[in-house]
C-alpha positions in Angstrom: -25.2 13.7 -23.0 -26.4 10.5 -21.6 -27.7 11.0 -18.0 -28.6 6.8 -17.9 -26.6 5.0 -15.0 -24.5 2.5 -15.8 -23.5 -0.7 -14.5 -19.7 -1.9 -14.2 -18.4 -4.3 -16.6 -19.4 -8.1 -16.4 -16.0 -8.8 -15.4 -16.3 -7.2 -11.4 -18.1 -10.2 -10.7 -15.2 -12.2 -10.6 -13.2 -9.7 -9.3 -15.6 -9.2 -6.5 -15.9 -12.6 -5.6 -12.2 -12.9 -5.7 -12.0 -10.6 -3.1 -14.7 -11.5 -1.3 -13.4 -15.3 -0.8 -9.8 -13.7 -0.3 -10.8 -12.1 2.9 -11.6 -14.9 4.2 -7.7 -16.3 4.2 -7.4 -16.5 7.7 -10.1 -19.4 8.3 -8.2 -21.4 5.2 -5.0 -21.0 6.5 -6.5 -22.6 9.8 -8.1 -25.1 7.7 -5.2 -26.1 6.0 -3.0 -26.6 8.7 -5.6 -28.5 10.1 -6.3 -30.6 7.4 -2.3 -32.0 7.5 -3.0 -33.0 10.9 -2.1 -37.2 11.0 -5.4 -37.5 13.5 -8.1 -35.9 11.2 -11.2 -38.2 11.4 -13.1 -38.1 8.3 -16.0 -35.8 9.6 -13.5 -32.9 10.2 -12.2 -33.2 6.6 -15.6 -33.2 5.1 -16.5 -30.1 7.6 -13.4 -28.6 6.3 -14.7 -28.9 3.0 -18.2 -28.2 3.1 -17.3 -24.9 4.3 -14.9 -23.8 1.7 -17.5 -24.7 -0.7 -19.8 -23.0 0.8 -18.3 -20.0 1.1 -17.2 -19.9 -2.4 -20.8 -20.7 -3.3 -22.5 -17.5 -1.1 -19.3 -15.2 -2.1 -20.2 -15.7 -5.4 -23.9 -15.2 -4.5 -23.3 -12.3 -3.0 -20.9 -10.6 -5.8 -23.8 -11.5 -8.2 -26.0 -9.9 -6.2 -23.8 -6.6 -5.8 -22.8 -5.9 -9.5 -26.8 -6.1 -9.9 -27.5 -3.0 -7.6 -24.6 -0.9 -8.3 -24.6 1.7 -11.0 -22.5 5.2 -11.6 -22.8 8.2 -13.1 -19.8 10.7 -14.3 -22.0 14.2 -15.1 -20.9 17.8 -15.1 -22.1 18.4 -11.6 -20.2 15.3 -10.1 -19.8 11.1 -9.5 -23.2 9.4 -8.5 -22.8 6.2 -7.3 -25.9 4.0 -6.3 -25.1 1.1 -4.6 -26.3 -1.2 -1.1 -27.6 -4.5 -1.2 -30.1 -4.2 1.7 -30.0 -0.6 2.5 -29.9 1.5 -0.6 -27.2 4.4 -0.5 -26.3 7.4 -2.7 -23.4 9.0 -3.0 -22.7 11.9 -4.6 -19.5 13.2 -5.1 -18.7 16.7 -6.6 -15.4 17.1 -8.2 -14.5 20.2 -6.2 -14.4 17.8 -3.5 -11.9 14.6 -4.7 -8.9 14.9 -3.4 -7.5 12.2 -5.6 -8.2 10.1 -8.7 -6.5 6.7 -8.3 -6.7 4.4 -11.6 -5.5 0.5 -11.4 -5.3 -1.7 -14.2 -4.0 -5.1 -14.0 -2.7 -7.0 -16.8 -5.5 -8.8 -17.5 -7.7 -6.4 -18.0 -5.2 -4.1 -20.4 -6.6 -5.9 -23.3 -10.2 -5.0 -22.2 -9.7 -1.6 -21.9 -11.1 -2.1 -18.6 -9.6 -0.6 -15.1 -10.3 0.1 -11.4 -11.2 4.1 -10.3 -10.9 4.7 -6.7 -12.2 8.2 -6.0 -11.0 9.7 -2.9 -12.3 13.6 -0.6 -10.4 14.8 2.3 -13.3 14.7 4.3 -13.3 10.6 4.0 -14.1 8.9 7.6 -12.2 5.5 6.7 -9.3 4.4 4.7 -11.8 3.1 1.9 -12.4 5.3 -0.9 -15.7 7.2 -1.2 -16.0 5.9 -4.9 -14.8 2.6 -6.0 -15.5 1.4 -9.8 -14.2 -2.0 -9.8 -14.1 -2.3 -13.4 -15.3 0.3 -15.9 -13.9 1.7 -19.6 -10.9 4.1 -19.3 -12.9 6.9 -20.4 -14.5 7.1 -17.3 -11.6 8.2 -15.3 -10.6 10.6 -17.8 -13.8 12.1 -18.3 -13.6 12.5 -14.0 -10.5 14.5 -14.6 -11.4 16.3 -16.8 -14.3 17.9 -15.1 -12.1 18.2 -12.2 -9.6 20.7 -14.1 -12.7 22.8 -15.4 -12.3 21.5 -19.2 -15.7 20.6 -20.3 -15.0 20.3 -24.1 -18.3 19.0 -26.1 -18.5 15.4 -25.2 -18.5 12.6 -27.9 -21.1 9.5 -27.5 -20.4 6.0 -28.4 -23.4 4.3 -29.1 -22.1 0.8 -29.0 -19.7 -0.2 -25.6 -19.1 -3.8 -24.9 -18.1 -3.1 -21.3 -21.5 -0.9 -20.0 -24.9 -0.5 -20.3 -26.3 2.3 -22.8 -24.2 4.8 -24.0 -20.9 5.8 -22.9 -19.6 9.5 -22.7 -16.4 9.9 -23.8 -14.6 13.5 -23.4 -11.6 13.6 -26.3 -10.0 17.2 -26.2 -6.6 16.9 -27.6 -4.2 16.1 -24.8 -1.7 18.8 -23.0 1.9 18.4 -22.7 3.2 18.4 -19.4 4.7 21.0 -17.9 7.5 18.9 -15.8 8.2 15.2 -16.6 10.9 12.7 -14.4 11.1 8.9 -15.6 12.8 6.7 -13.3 15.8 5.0 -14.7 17.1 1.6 -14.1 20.1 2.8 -12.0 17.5 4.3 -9.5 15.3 1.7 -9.2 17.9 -1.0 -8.4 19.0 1.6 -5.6 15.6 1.8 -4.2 15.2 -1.4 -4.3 18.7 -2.4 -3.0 18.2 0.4 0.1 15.1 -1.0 1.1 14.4 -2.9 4.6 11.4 -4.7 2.9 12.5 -8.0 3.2 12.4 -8.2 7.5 8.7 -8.5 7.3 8.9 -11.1 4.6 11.8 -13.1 6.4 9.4 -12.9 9.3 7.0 -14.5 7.6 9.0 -16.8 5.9 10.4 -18.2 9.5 6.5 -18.0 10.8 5.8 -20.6 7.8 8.3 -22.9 8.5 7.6 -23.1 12.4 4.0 -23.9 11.2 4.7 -26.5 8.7 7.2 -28.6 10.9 4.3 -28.5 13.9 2.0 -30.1 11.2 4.4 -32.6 9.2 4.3 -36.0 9.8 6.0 -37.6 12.8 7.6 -40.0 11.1 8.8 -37.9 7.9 10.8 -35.5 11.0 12.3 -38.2 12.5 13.6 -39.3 9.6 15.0 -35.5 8.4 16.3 -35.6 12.3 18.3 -38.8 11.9 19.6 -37.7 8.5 20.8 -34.0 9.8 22.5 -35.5 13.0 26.1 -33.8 13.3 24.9 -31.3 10.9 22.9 -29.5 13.0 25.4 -26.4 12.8 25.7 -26.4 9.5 21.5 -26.6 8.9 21.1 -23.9 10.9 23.8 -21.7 8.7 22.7 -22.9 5.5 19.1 -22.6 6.0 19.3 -18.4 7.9 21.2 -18.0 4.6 18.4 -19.4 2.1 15.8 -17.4 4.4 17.5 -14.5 4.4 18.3 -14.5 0.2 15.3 -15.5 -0.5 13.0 -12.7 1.7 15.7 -10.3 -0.3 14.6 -11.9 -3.3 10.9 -11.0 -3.0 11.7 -7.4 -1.3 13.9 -6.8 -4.3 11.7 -7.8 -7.2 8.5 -6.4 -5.5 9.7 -3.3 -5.7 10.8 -3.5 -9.0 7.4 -4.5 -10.6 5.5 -2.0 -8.3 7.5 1.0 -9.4 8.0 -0.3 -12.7 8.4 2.9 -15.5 7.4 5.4 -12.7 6.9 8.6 -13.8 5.9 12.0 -12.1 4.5 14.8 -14.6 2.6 18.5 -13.7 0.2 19.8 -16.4 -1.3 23.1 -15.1 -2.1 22.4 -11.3 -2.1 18.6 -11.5 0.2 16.1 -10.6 0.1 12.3 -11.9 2.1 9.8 -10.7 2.4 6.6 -12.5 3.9 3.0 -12.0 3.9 -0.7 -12.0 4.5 -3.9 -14.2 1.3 -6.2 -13.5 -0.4 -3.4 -12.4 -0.3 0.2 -13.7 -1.0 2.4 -10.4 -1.8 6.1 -11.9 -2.8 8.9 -9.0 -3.9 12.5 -9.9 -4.1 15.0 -7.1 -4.0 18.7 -7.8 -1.3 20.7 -6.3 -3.8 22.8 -4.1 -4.4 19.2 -2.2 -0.3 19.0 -1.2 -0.7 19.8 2.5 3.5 19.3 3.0 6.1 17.6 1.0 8.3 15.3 3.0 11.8 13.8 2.4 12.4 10.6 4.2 15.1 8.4 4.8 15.6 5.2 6.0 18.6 3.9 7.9 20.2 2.2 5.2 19.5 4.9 2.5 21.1 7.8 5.3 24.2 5.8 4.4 23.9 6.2 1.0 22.6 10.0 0.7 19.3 8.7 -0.8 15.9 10.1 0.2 12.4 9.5 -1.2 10.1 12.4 -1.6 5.9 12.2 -0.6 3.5 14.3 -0.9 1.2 14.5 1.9 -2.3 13.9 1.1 -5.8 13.7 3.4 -5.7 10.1 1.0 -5.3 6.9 1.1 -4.0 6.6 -2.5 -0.5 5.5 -2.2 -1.2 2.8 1.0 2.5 1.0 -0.3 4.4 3.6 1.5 2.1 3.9 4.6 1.8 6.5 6.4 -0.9 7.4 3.5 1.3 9.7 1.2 1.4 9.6 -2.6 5.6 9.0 -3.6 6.5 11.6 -6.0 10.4 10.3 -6.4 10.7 6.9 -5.1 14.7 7.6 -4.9 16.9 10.6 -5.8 19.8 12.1 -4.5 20.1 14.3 -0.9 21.2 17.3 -2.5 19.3 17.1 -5.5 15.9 16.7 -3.8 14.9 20.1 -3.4 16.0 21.8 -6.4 14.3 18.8 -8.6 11.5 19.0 -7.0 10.9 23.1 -7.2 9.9 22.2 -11.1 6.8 19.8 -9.9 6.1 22.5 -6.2 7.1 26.0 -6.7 6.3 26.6 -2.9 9.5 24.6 -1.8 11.8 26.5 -0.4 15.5 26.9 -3.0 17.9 24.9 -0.5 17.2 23.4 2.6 16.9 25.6 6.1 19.3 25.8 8.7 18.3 23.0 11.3 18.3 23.9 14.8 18.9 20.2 16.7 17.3 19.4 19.6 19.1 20.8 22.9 21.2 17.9 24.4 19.7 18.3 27.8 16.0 17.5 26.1 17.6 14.2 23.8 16.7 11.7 27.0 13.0 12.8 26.6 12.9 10.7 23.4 14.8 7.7 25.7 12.4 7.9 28.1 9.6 7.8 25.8 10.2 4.7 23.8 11.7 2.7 26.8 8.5 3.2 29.1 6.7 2.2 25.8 8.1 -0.4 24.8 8.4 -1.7 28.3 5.0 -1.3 29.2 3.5 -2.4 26.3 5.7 -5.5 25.2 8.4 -6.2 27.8 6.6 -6.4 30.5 3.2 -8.5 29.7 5.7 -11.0 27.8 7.7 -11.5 31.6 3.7 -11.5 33.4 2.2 -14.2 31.0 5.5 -16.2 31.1 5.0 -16.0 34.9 1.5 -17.6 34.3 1.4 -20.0 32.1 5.1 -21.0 31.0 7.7 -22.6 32.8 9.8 -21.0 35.4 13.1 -21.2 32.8 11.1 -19.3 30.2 11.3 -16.5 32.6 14.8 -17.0 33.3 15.6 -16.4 29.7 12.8 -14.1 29.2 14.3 -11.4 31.4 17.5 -10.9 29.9 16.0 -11.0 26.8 13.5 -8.2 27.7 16.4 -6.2 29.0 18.5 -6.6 26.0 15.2 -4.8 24.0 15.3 -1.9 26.9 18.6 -1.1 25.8 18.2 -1.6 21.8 15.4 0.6 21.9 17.0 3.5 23.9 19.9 3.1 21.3 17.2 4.3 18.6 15.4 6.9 21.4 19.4 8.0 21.4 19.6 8.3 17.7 16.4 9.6 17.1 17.0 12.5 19.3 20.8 13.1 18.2 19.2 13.5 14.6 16.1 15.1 15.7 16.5 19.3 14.3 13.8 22.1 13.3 14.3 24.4 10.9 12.3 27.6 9.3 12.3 28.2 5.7 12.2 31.8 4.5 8.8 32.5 3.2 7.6 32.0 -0.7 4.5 32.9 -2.5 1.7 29.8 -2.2 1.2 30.5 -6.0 0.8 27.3 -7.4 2.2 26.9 -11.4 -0.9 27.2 -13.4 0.6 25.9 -16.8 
């Protein structure tokens, strides 16, 4: 056993510095749009670009700097990572503690045998992951995983390893079949992908784009699209909600379908592994003792359909796509399937679904009031006050009805919300989680 930190593989630099320049879009995006401008004098280009440069230039600095002065260690008592530029920290992490092991591997480093381990406890204070290996051999994660299901087989040492420094410790016990195995078919995923309201945000910021890039175009290359288009404005308009509205489907639809690429949800023992992705191969383990609750949700347009995607709730970060920070188990399966496919991967799930009590029609107008006085307070109303302030008096003219026609779309959904709202309680099962 080698107890010799070791650094990442050469190859985080870049991947550091990538990410370090890429948090930085916001002031290139301003830059950019700046640098169209037709009145630019010379010294704001050249200010422009000096700074780019030099961010690039103390990014990369920096990420140098960082791979130097981190190191890990994967030993029987737990993860040590030593990292901190200026202030030195240490932080250990015993494997009773992770909640989950998330392993990322793009394309690029496949041939490498190189990937990304995020470690993650419940007792986390932020959304970032206590342990972060930005690029280290794929032994290391299973060797983690292996601690964490109590399997400490004799260890075999590599003497030579391209990728670290000194030695690497490599656990190889012959692997375990699964104990229940889904695969996502293609008929699934195009349902999943066909249900899904991803593209609004994208059309969004499609229509964000465009506003911005007609601001900045030339004077004279819009009057000349203006003369060209007069008498089809109409027909402009039409053609070009349509090509916005195909193309933010476009995106939405193939997104989804590189991102849950091959998914796949096995339980060995008390561990679940989920697994997914085309330029990127997301894999999460989480023991079954971490589920706090399994929940089935449905959006609008799946309700229609009788599809529902099942998540596992988790004190984690590990499966950030789906917000709310809980790790998908089945991206899409059937309503009245759900439960009694899932019982094979949770055995604490009830057999069928409780009676649901709905909420008493004389209570539904709480959830009316609440979103109105929200949404009024908080958006309806400071829209109307600034337009007051600092826009003309026909903004508010148009403002106003506009704001009411919100009011009442929103109690619509308060309306429907608590028409659909229901408890229900689940006869009691034994806790016992499957042990293999």
């Amino acid at each position: 056993m080698n107890d010799k930190p070791k650094r990442l593989a050469p190859i985080a630099i870049p991947i550091h510095w990538l990410m370090s320049f890429i948090a930085w879009w916001p002031l290139f995006v301003s830059g950019g749009f700046s640098i169209l401008k037709n009145d630019m004098k010379p010294q704001e280009f050249l200010f422009w670009i000096s700074l780019v440069l030099g961010i690039l230039v103390l990014t990369l600095l920096w990420s140098i700097v960082h791979y130097l002065r981190f190191t890990y260690l994967v030993a029987p008592d737990g993860l040590t990572i030593n990292s901190g530029v200026f202030i030195r920290k240490i932080n250990h992490i015993p494997y009773g503690r992770i909640q989950t092991v998330q392993r990322r591997q793009w394309f690029f480093l496949k041939p490498l045998g190189l990937e990304q381990v995020s470690i993650e406890t419940a007792g986390k204070e932020s959304k970032k992951a206590e342990g972060m290996l930005a690029a280290v051999p794929t032994t290391v994660a299973d060797a983690i995983n292996r601690y964490r299901q109590g399997l400490t087989d004799t260890p075999t040492t590599s003497a030579s390893d391209p990728t670290t420094e000194g030695a690497q410790t490599e656990v190889t016990p012959a692997a375990k079949t699964p104990d229940a195995a889904y695969k996502i078919n293609a008929h699934d995923l195009n349902q999943y992908a066909l249900t899904s309201l991803g593209f609004i945000p994208i059309v969004t910021g499609i229509l964000w784009l465009v506003q911005k890039v007609q601001e900045y175009l030339p004077d004279s290359w819009y009057k000349q699209a203006e003369h060209a288009l007069t008498g089809l404005a109409i027909y402009l308009i039409i053609a070009l909600t349509v090509i916005v509205l195909v193309l933010g489907f476009a995106i939405s639809y193939l997104n989804i379908l590189q991102r849950y690429y091959h998914f796949t949800l096995d339980r060995t023992g008390n561990e679940l592994q989920t697994s997914r992705g085309f330029f990127q191969t997301n894999t999460v383990s989480a023991q079954l003792s971490r589920v706090q609750a399994v929940r089935f949700k449905q959006s609008v347009l799946r309700q229609w359909f009788h599809l529902s995607t099942v998540q596992a709730l988790l004190a984690s970060s590990a499966a950030d796509d789906e917000k709310n920070d809980d790790l998908v188990l089945m991206p899409v399966i059937r309503q009245r399937q759900a439960l009694t496919t899932m019982q094979t991967f949770i055995s604490w799930l009830p057999t069928a679904a409780p009676e649901l009590e709905p909420i008493p029609t004389r209570h539904r107008w709480y959830y009316v009031r609440n979103i109105v006085l929200g949404n009024f307070g908080l958006i309806v109303l400071p829209a109307i006050l600034a337009s007051t302030l600092w826009l003309h008096l026909s903004w508010w003219l148009w403002l106003l009805p506009v704001g009411l026609l919100w009011l009442v779309i929103v109690a619509l959904q308060g309306q429907y919300a608590g028409a659909n709202a229901a408890i229900g309680i689940a006869a009691p099962r034994s806790a016992r989680h499957p042990s293999g």
